[in-house]
C-alpha positions as CSV (number, residue, x, y, z in Angstrom):
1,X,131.0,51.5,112.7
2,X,134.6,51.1,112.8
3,X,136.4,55.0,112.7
4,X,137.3,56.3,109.3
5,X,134.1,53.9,107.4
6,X,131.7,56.7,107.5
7,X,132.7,58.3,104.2
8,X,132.3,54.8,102.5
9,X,129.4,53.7,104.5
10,X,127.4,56.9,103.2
11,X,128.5,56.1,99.7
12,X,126.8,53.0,100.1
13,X,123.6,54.2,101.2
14,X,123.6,56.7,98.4
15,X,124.7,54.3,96.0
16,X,121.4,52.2,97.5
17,X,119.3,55.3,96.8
18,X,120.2,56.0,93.7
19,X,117.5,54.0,92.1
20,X,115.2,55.4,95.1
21,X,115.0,59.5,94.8
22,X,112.6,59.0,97.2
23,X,115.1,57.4,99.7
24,X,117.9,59.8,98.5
25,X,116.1,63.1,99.4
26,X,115.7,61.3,102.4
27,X,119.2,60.9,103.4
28,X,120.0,64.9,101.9
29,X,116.6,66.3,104.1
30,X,117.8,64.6,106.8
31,X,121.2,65.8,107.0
32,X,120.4,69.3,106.2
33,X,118.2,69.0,109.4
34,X,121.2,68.1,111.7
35,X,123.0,70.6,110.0
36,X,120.6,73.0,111.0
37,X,120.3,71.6,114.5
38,X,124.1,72.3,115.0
39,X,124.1,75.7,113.3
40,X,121.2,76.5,115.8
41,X,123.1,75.0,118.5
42,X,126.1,77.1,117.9
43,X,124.1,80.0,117.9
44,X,122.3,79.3,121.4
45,X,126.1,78.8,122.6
46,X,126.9,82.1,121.2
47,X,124.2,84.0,123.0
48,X,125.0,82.3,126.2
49,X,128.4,83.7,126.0
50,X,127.4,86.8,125.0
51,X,124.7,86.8,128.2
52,X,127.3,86.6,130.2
53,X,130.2,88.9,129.1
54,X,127.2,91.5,129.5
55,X,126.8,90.0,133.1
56,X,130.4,90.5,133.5
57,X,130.6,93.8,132.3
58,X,128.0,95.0,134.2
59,X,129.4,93.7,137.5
60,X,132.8,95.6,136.9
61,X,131.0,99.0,135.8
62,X,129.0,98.3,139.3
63,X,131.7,97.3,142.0
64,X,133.4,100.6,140.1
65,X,130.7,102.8,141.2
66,X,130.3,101.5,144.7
67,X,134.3,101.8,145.1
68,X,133.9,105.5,143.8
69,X,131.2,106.1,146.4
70,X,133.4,104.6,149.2
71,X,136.2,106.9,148.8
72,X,134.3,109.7,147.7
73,X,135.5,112.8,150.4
74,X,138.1,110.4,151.5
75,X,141.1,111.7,149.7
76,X,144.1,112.7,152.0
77,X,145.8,114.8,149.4
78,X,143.7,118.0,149.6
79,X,144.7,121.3,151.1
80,X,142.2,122.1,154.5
81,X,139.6,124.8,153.9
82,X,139.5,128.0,155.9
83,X,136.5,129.7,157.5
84,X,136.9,133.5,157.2
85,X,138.1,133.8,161.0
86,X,141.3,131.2,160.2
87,X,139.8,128.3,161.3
88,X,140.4,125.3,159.1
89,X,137.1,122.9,158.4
């Protein structure tokens, strides 16, 4: 099929099942089931994105809790404690 004929190639068919209901439902059953197919299709895409943003998400919220464990006690900025006889800890 040459580009741009499948408009007119599907009138024919449906002008060739006009006189066949039979044939008709046919062609309407069958292209609500590819329709379907591609719906579904879209919707397995959808949830395979959405897998992985969760993935994604997950990893961040984790290498942020194992760099807040690494530089827990590590801060620079914090004034030495004193033991009660002067000595700093």
């Amino acid at each position: 099929m040459v580009g741009g004929n499948s408009r007119n190639q599907f009138r024919q068919y449906t002008g060739q099942n006009a006189g066949n209901p039979v044939g008709y439902n046919d062609v309407i059953e069958n292209q609500t089931i590819i329709q379907l197919q591609a719906e579904e299709y879209d919707l397995m895409a959808a949830a395979a994105h959405l897998d992985e943003i969760e993935e994604v998400n997950a990893n961040c919220v984790l290498m942020d809790n194992m760099q807040q464990a690494s530089t827990s006690g590590t801060q620079t900025d914090r004034a030495p404690v004193y033991d009660s006889d002067g000595s700093a800890e």
